[in-house]
C-alpha positions as CSV (number, residue, x, y, z in Angstrom):
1,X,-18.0,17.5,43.3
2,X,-14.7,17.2,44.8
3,X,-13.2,13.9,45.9
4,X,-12.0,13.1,49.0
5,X,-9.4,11.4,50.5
6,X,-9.3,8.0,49.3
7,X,-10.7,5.5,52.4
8,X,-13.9,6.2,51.1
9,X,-13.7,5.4,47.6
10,X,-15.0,2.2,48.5
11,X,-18.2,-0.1,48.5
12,X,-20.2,-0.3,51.6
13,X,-19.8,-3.6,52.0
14,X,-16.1,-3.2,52.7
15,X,-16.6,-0.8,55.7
16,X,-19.2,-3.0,56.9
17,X,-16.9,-6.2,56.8
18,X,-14.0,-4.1,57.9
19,X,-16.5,-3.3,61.0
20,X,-16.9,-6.5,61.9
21,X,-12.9,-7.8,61.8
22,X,-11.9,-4.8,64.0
23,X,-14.9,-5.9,66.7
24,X,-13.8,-9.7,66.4
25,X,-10.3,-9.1,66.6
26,X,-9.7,-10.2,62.8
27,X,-6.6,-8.1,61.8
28,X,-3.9,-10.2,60.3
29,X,-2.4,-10.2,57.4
30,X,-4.2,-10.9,54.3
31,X,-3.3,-11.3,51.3
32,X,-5.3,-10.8,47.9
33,X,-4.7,-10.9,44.2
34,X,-6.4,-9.0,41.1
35,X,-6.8,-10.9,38.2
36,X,-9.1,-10.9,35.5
37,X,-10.9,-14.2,34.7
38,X,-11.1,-13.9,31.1
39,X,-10.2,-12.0,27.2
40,X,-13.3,-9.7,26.9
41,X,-15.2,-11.0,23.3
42,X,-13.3,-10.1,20.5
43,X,-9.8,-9.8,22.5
44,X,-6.3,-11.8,22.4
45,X,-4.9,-9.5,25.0
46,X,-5.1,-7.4,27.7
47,X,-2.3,-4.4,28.4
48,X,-2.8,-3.3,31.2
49,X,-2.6,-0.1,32.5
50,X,-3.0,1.7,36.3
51,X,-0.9,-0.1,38.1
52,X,1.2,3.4,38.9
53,X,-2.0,5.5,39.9
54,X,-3.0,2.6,42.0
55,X,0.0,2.4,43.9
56,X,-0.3,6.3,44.2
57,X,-3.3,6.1,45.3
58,X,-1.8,3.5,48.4
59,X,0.6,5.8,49.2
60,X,-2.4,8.8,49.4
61,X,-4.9,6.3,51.4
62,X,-6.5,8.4,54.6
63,X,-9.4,9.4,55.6
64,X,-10.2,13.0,56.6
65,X,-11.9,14.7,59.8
66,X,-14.6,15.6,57.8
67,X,-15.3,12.3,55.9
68,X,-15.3,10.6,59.4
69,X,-17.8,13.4,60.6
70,X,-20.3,12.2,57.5
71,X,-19.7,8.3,58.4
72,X,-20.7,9.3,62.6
73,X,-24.0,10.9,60.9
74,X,-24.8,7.3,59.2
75,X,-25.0,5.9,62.5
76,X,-24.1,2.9,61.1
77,X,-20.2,2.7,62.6
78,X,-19.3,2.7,66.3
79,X,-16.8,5.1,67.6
80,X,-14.0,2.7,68.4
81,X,-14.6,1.8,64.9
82,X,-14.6,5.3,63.6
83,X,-11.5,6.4,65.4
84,X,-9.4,3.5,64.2
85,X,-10.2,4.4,60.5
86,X,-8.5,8.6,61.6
87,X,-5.6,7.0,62.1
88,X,-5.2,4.5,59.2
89,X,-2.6,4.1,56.4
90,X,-1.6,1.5,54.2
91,X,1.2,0.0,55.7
92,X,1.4,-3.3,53.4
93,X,3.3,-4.9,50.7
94,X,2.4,-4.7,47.3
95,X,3.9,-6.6,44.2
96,X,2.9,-5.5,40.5
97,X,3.5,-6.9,36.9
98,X,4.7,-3.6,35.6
99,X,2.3,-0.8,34.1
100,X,1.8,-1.6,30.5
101,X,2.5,-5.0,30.7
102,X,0.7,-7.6,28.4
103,X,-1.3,-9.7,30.4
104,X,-3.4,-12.9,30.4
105,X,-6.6,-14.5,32.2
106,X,-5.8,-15.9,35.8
107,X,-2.5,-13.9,36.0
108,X,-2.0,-12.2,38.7
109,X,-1.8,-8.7,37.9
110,X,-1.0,-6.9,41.5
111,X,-0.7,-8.5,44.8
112,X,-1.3,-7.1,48.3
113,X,0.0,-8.3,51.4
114,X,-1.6,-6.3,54.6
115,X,-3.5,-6.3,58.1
116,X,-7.0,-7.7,56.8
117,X,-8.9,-4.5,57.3
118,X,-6.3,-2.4,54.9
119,X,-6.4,-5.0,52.2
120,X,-10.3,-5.1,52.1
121,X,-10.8,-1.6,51.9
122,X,-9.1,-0.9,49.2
123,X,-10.4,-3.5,46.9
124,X,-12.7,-1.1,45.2
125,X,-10.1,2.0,44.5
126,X,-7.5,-0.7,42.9
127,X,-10.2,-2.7,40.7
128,X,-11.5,1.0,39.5
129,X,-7.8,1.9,38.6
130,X,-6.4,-1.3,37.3
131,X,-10.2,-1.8,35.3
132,X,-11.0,1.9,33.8
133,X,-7.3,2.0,32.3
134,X,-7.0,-1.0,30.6
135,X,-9.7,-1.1,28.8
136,X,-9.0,1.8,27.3
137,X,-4.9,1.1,26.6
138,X,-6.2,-2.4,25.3
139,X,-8.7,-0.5,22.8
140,X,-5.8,2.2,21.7
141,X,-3.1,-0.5,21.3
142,X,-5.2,-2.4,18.3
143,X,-6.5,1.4,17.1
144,X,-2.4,2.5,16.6
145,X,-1.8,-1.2,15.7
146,X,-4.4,-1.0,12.8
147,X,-2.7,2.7,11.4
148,X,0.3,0.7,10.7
149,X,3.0,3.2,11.9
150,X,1.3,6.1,11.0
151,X,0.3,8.9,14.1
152,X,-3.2,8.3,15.9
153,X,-4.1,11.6,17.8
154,X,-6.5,11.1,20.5
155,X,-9.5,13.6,19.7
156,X,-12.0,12.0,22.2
157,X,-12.2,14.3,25.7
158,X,-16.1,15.5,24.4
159,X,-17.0,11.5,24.3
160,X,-15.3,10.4,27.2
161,X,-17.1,9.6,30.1
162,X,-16.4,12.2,32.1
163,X,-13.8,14.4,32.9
164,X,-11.6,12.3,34.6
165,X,-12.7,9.2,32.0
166,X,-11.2,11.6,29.1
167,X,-7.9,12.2,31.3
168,X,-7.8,8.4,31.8
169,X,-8.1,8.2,27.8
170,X,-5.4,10.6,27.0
171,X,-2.9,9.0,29.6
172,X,-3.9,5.2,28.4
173,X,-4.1,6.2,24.4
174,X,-0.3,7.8,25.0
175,X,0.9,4.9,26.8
176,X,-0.6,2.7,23.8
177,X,1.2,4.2,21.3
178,X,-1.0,7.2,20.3
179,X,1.0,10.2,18.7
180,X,-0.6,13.0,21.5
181,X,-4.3,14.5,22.6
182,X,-6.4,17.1,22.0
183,X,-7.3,17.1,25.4
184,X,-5.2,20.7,26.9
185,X,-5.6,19.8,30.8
186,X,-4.2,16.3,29.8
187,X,-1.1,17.4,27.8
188,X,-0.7,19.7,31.3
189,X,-0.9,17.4,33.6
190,X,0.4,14.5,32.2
191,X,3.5,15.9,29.6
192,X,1.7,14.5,26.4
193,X,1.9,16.1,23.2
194,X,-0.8,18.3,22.8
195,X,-2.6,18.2,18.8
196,X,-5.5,19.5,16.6
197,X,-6.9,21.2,13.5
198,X,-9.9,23.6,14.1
199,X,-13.8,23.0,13.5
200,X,-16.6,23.4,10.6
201,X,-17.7,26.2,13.3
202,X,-14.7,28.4,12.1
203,X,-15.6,28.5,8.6
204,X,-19.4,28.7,9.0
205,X,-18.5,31.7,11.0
206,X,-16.8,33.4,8.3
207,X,-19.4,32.0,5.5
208,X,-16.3,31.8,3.2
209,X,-13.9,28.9,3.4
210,X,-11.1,30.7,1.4
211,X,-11.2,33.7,3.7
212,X,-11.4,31.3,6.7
213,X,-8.7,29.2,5.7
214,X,-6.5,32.7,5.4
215,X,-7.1,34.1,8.7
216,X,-6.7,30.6,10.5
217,X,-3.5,30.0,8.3
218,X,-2.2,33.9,9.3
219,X,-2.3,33.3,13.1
220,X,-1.3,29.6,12.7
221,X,0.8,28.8,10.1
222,X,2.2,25.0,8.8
223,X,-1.5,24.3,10.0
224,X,-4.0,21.5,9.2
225,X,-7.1,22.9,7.5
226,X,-10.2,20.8,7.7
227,X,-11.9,21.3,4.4
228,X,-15.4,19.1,4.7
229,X,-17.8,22.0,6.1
230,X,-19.5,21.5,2.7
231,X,-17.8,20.2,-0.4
232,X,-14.6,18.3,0.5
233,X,-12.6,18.9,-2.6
234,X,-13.7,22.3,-3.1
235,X,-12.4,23.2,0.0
236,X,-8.9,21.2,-0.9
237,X,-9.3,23.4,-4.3
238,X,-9.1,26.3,-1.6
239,X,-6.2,25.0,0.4
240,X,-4.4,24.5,-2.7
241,X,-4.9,28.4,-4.0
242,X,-4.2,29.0,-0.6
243,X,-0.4,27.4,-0.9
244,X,-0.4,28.9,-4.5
245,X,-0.7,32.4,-3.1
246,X,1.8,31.9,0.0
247,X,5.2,34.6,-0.1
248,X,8.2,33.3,1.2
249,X,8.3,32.3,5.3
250,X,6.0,29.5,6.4
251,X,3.3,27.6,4.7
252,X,-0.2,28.3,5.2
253,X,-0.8,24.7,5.8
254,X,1.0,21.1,6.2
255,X,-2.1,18.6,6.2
256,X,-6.0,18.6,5.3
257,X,-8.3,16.8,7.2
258,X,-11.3,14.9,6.4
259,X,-13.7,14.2,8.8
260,X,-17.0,13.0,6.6
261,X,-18.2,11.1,3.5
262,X,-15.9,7.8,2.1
263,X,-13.1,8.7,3.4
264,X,-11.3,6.1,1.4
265,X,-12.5,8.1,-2.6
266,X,-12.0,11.2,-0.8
267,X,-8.4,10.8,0.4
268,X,-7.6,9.5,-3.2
269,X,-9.2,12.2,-4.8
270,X,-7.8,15.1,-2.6
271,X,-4.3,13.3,-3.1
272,X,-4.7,13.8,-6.8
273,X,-5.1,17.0,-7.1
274,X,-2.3,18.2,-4.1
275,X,0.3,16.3,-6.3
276,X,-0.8,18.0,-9.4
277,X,-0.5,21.0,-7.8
278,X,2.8,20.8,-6.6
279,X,2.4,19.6,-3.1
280,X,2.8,15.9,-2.2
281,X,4.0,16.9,0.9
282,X,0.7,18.4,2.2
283,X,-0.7,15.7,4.5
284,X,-4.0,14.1,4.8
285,X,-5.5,13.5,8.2
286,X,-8.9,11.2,8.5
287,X,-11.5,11.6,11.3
288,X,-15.1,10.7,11.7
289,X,-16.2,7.5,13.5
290,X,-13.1,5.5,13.6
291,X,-12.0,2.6,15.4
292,X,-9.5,-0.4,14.6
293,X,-11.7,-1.9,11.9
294,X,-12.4,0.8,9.8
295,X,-8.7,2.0,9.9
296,X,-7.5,-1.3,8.9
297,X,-9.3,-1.5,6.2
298,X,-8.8,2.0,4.7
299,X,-4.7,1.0,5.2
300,X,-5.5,-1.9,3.8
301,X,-6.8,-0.5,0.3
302,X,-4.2,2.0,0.4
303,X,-6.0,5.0,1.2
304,X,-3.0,8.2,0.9
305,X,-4.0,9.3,4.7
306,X,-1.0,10.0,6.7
307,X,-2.6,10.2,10.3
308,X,-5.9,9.5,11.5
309,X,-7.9,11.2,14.8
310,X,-9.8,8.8,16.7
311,X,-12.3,10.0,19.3
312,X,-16.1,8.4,19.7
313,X,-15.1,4.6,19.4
314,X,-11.8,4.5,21.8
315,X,-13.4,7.2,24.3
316,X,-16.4,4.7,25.1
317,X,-15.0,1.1,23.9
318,X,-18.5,-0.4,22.9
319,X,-17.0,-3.6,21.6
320,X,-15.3,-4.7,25.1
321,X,-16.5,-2.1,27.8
322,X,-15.4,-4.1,30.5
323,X,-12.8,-7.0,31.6
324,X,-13.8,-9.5,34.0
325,X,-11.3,-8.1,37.0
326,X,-11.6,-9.6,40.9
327,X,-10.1,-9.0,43.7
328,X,-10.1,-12.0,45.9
329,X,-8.3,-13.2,49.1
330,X,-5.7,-15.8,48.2
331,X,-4.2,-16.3,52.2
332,X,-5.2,-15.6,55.7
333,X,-2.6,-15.7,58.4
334,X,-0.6,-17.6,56.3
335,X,-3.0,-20.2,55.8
336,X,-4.0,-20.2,52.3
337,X,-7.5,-19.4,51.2
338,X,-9.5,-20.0,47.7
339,X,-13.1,-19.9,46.5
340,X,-14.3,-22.9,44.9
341,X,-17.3,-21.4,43.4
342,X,-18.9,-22.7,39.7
343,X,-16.6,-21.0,36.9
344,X,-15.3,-18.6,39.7
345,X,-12.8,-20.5,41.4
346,X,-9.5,-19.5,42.4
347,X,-5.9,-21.0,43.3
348,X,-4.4,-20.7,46.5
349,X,-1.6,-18.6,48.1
350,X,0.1,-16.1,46.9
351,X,1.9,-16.5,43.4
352,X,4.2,-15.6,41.2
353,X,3.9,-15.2,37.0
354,X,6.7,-16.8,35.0
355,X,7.0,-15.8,31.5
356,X,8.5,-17.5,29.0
357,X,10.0,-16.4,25.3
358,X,11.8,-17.2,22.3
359,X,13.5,-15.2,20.3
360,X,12.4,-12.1,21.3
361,X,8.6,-13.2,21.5
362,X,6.2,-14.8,24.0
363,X,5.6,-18.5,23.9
364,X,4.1,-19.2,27.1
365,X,3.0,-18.4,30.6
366,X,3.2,-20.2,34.3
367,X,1.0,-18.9,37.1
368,X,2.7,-20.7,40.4
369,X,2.9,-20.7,43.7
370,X,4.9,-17.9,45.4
371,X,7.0,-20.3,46.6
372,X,8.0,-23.0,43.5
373,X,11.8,-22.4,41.8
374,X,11.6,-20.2,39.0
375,X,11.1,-22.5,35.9
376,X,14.7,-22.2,34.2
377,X,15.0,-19.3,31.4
378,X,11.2,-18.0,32.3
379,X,11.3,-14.0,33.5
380,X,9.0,-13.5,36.9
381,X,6.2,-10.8,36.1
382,X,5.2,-9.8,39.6
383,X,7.8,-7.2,40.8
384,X,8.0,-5.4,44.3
385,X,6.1,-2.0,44.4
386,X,5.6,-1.3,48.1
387,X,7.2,-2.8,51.0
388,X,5.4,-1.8,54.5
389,X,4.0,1.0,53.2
390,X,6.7,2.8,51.4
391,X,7.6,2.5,47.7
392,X,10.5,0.6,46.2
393,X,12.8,2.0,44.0
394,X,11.7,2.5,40.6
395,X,8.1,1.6,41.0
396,X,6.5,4.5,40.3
397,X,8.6,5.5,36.1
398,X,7.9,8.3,34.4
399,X,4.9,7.7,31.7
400,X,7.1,7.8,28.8
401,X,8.9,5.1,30.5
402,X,6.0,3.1,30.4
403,X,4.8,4.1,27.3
404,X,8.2,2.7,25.5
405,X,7.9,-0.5,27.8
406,X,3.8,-1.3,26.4
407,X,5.5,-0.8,23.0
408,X,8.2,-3.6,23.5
409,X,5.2,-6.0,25.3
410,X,3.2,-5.3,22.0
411,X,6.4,-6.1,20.0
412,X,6.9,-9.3,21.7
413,X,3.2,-11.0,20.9
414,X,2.9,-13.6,19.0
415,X,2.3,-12.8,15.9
416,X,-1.4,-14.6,15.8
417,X,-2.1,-12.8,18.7
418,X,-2.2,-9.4,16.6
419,X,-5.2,-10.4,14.7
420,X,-7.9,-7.8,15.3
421,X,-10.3,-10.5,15.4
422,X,-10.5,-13.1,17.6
423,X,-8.0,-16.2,17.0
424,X,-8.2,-20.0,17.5
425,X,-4.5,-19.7,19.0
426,X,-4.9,-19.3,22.5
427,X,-1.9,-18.1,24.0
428,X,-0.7,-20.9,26.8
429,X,-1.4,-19.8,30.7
430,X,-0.4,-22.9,32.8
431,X,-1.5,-23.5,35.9
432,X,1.4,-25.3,38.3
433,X,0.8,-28.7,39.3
434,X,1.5,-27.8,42.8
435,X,-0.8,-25.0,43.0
436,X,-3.5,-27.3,41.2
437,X,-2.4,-29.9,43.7
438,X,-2.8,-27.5,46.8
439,X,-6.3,-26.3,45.1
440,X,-7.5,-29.5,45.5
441,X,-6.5,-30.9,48.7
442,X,-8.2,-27.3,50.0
443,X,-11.1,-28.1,47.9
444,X,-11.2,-31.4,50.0
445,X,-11.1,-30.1,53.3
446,X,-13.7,-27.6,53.1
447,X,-16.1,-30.4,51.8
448,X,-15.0,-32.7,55.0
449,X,-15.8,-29.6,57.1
450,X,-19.1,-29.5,55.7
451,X,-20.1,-33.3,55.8
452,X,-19.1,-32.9,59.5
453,X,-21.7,-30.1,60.0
């Protein structure tokens, strides 16, 4: 199946709201803010990651002859209705906290300012974007935060969901700090470096490790030879008569990888016997099942692996799946809007973040009104991205760019905040006490209304 242009990447329910504003006359300009409500269980942080391909996909929003053909067959849409959507664009403002930007609950993490119908439509297509891609960079920031400086190679394409899911993991693992990707078509498309070893399939196919290990070794020298297809120090035995038997030019192999069994005896073992044969510089690489905990602890009791490959656990984040994103209108007209709903309420207007540090780290956030001074020595988060439909200067960097700005954000945290478990130190979000103040005054008004009913 091949997508379309974006317009319909939406839910019905927008089209059929959009319907109804462009037969009432209900066009002006809106303005809604995504957010996410709270830390998904187990998190003290969110990076967040999309904000480029969703601005991207602004620039890109249309609708094509053939897609309006398929909505006239619904008979659901009118043709004035119908014709209006040929000819639309995204002609709005848009304001982002930069990609790869830590980021807390209630903080505003993108901001669009357009005519009504443009902003509702593409509600769905920026909460996929902004949602799908930072759950995955929040899961590989504490995976390369638990390897403790040494490489994480993202191995997990075959686990992904999907073939655009395992490009989204590839782009979000590099931007979290991952050392490159299996994944070929990502490493194309997205200039990431591109890793791997080779599987138990290539020495079952030989039915000889030594002889396996030779011909792998011939055609692809200062290799990594995964030696677990049936005894896991044998098979290190015959990497080391493999480096014992090498001439002068390159070595066979550089690194062994395990990928079964306790990986923590294994590595000590297999480091034993490379030193006493004269190679401590033949690396070990670990695989199998990992995710933040298990790598943690196998750095913490000082397993000799020099790089680990993580694929199952960060492909399909089982722990914390999803965050709690929405999408919700903050300002009609200039009149400011909010929903007051039980444990779903909102503030209203737009807003701006202000972040606050010390020393190099963050202390502290303000979510405020658009409109309120800047709170002296605080940073403001949101930053212009589009401006009537055309994209500001520098709004769209280079993913190394953002990859080397998600590694100063995770620099800055506090340190509590690092724990791979859950902590009692909540980092601060304030709330201004004239948005509050605005909140409530609308909060009264729209309980007057209804007592006048």
């Amino acid at each position: 199946m091949k997508l379309g242009a974006r317009m319909l990447f939406t839910d019905l329910y927008e089209l059929s709201m959009a319907r109804v504003y462009h037969a009432e006359g209900l066009n002006g300009d809106a303005v809604f803010e995504l957010f996410y409500r709270r830390l998904p269980q187990g998190r003290n942080y969110v990076l967040s990651c999309g904000q480029t391909r969703a601005l991207q996909a602004l620039l890109d929003f249309r609708i094509t002859p053939e897609e309006i053909d398929w909505l006239e067959g619904l008979g659901r849409f009118p043709g004035d209705f119908l014709k209006m959507l040929s000819g639309l664009r995204f002609t709005g403002d848009v304001d982002v906290i930069p990609e790869g930007s830590v980021v807390f609950p209630l903080e505003p993490v993108l901001r669009v300012r357009a005519p009504l119908i443009q902003a509702q439509l593409v509600e769905t297509l920026l909460l996929n974007t902004l949602h799908a891609q930072s759950v995955l960079t929040s899961k590989a920031a504490r995976v390369v935060q638990a390897a403790a400086g040494r490489p994480v190679m993202d191995f997990g394409a075959r686990k992904a969901h999907g073939r655009e899911g395992a490009m989204n993991l590839a782009r979000a693992a590099w931007v979290a700090g991952a050392a490159g990707t299996s994944n070929v078509e990502a490493g194309r498309a997205l200039d990431i470096p591109v890793l791997g070893t080779m599987a138990h399939s290539f020495v079952q196919v030989y039915g000889d490790e030594a002889q396996a290990f030779r011909a792998f070794s011939h055609y692809w020298p200062e290799t990594t030879l995964l030696v677990d297809t049936w005894d896991t120090l044998n098979g290190v035995d015959r990497v080391i008569e493999l480096l014992r038997s090498a001439g002068e030019g390159p070595r066979p192999a550089t690194a062994v990888r395990l990928d079964s069994g306790d990986l923590l005896e294994l590595s000590r073992a297999a480091r034993q016997r490379l030193d006493a044969a004269g190679f401590p510089e033949v690396k070990i690489i670990a695989s199998s099942g990992l995710d933040e905990y298990a790598i943690r602890d196998l750095v913490g009791s000082g397993a000799p692996i020099d790089g680990f490959g993580v694929g199952t656990e960060w492909a399909a984040v089982s722990d914390a799946a999803s965050i709690d994103f929405a999408y919700k209108l903050a300002e009609y007209k200039g009149e400011p809007r909010i929903k007051a709903s039980s444990n779903k309420s909102t503030w209203p207007g737009p807003k701006q973040v202000w972040r606050h540090s010390e020393q190099g780290r963050m202390v502290g956030d303000t979510v405020a009104a658009a409109d309120e001074p800047a709170p002296e020595g605080a940073e403001p988060l949101l930053r212009p991205a589009i401006r009537a439909g055309e994209v500001c200067t520098g709004a769209l960097p280079p993913l190394q760019a953002v990859r080397e700005h998600a590694a100063r954000e995770l620099a800055a945290l506090p340190e509590a905040l690092r724990s791979l478990t859950p902590t009692d130190t909540h980092y601060p979000v304030a709330i201004s006490d004239r948005l509050e103040s605005r909140k409530q005054q609308l909060i009264q008004r729209y309980r007057g209304r209804k007592g006048d009913d």
